[in-house]
Structure formats: structure tokens, C-alpha cells
N, C-alpha and C positions, 0 to 999 in steps of 0.2 A: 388770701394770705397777706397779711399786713407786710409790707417791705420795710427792712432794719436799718435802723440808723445808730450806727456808732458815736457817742456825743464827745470825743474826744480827738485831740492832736498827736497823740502818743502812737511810732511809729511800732512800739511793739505790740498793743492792743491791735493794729488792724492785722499784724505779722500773726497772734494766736487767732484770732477769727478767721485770717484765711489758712492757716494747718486744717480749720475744720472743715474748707470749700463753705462757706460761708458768704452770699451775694449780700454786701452792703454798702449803704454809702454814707459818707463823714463830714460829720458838721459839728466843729469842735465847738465845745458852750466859751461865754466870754463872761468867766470868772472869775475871780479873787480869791486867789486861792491863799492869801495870809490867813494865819491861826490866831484864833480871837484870844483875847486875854484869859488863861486861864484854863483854857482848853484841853481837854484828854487828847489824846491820838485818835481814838474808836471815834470821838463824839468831831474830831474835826474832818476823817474822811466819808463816816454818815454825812454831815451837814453837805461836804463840798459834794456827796454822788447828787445827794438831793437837788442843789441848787444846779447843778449841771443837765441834771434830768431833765428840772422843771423849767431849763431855761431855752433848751433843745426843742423838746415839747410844744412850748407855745409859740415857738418860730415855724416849726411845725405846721402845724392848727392856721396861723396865718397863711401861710402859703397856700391853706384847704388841700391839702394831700395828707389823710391819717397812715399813721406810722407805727413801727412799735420802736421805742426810743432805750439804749441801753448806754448806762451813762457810769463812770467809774472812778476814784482816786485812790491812790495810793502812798503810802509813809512806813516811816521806818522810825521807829522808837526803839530808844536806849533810855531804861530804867527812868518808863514814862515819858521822858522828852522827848519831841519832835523832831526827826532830823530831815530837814528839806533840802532843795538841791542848794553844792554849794556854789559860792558868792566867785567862785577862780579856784587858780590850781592849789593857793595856801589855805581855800577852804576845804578843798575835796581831803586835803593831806592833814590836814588838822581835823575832820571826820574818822577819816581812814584809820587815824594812827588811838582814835578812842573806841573805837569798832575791835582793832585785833585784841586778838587771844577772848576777845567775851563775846555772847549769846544777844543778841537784839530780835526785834521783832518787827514784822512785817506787816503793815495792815490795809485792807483793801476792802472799802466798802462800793456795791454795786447795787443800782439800781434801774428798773423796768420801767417803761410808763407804754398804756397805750394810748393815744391820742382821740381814737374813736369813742371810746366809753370814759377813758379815763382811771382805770387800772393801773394799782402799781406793786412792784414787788421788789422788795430789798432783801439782801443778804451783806454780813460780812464777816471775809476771812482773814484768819491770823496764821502766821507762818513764824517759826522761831529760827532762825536762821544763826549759827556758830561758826565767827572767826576761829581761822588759826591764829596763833602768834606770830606771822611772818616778822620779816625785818624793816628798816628803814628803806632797804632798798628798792624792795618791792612793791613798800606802799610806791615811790616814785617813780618806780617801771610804770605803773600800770597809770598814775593820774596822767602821765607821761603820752598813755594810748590816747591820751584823750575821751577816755569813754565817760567817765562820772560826770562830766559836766552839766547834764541835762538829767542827772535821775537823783532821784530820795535815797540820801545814805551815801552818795558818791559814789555808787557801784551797779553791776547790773552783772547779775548770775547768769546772763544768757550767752553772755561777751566774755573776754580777759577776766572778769572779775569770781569768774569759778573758781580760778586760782587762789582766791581770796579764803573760801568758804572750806568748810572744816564739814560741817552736815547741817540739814536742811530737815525740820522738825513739820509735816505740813504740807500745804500746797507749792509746787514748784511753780507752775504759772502765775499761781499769786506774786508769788516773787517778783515775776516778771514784772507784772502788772495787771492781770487780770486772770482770778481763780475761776477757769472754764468748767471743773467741779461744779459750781452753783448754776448755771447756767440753764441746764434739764429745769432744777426745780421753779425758778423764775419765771422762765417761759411761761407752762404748768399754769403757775398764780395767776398771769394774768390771763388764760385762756388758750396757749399758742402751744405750737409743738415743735422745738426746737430740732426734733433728727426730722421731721416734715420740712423745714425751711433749707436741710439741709440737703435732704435727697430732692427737691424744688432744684437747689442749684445746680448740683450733678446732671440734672435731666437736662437745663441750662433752658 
């Protein structure tokens, strides 16, 4: 059984992978994750799983330890725009306050690589996720938590920021950052058995 590598920094992707008892270990890829000119959302967190995958992968491959590599980004668009994390607390709040009372989307593209053959497998999901109207207030309680500052969209529905959300159209984990939904079929594609890797870890 190939041993999993996480290709990311995100402390909540390794938090969903270990709800599942999940043994892996983490090697965040060293990307750019700016949006090129012109760029959809779908088409800039495909490019970034890809480039994270495949960057993960051949560091990989160098070390001569085959792996199966699963690699992830995620964004939040409002009527096609990009909203990335923001720049301080007058970005998250200047975010915040174009979010309430409307409907934006969540997008997270994920991809598989195996190192030994070389297999890959992609997926990605979309999440519609609906402010309420809150007030001025509350946007500033919550930038206040400190929590937005490191996530897409200035919020994170896993923390303070459920207080934010109205309902949740979709995957919750996507939200978070990583739709474990896809994750059976991925495996699958490239050959692996994802509740095998899992009861692997239980037996420890």
C-alpha cells in the first residue's frame, strides 16, 4: 500500500483527513498561487491542484520513496470573481461586508497522482454557500476573532464564521477545504482503496 502525502499547509485539510484516522504525512508544494490574468475560479483552482500535485510528486520520485500524492486548492467566488485571502483586517471587512445577505460559491479542485506508475485523478467541487444579512457589527466581531486572515473569502464555516452563513448548498467539508465526498472515487482511479488505507491505519 503506497503511503499518502498530503501536498498542502492547510491546517484544516490535515484536521478532515485525520476525522477519517487517516496515516499521512505533509509536504506542502511551493506555489504561486496568484490568478493569472483572466482566469475563471474552476480553471485557477484546477491549474493550482495540478501544479501542487505535480510538484509534490517529483520531490517525491527524487527522494526514490513512491507515494500516492493528494494535492488541493480552494476559492470562493462572488459572481465569477476571485476572492482570496484578504491583505488585513480592512480587507477581510471590506470582503465580509460584500458577502452578507448574498449567495457566493465555494470551489475546490483536488487532485491524485501516483508516483509509481504515475496515475492521476481529478475532481472538483462546488459548494453555494448563503450569507445572511448580518450587521456592521458582526462583520467586526468576527474579523475581530482573528479567524479570516489566512482563509478564501475571509471566513471559515468550521470556526466563528457559521455565525455568518444562512445555508450551505453542497459539500460542507468542501467548505472547509477539502470535499472528502470525492475522495472514495479518486482513490478508485488511480488504483488504491481509500477505506483499505483506512482500516491499514486503525490496525496501526
Amino acid at each position: 500500500m503506497l503511503p499518502l502525502v498530503l501536498a498542502s499547509a492547510s491546517p484544516r485539510r490535515r484536521e478532515l483527513l485525520a476525522v477519517l484516522g487517516l496515516r499521512f504525512d505533509v509536504r506542502p508544494a511551493d506555489v504561486d498561487e496568484s490568478p493569472a490574468p483572466g482566469e475563471r475560479p474552476e480553471e485557477h483552482v484546477v491549474r493550482l491542484a495540478a501544479a501542487k500535485a505535480a510538484a509534490v510528486a517529483h520531490a517525491v520520485r527524487l527522494g526514490g520513496v513512491d507515494a500516492l500524492v493528494l494535492a488541493a486548492d480552494t476559492t470562493v467566488a462572488l459572481a465569477g470573481e476571485i476572492l482570496g485571502k484578504p491583505g488585513g483586517e480592512d480587507g477581510a471587512l471590506a470582503m465580509l461586508r460584500r458577502l452578507a445577505g448574498r449567495t457566493h460559491e465555494v470551489l475546490t479542485a483536488c487532485r491524485v497522482v501516483r508516483t509509481d506508475d504515475g496515475r492521476t485523478a481529478a475532481a472538483l467541487a462546488v459548494t453555494r454557500v448563503t450569507f445572511a444579512p448580518w450587521d456592521e457589527r458582526r462583520a467586526r466581531w468576527y474579523v475581530g476573532t482573528g479567524e479570516p486572515m489566512d482563509k478564501a473569502g475571509a471566513y471559515g464555516i468550521q470556526g466563528h464564521g457559521v455565525f455568518l452563513a444562512e445555508g450551505i448548498d453542497g459539500s460542507w467539508s468542501n467548505v472547509v477545504g477539502l470535499p472528502l465526498e470525492t475522495l472514495p472515487r479518486l482513490f478508485e482511479q488511480v488504483g488504491c482503496d481509500l477505506l483499505h488505507h483506512m482500516e491499514s491505519a486503525r490496525r496501526g
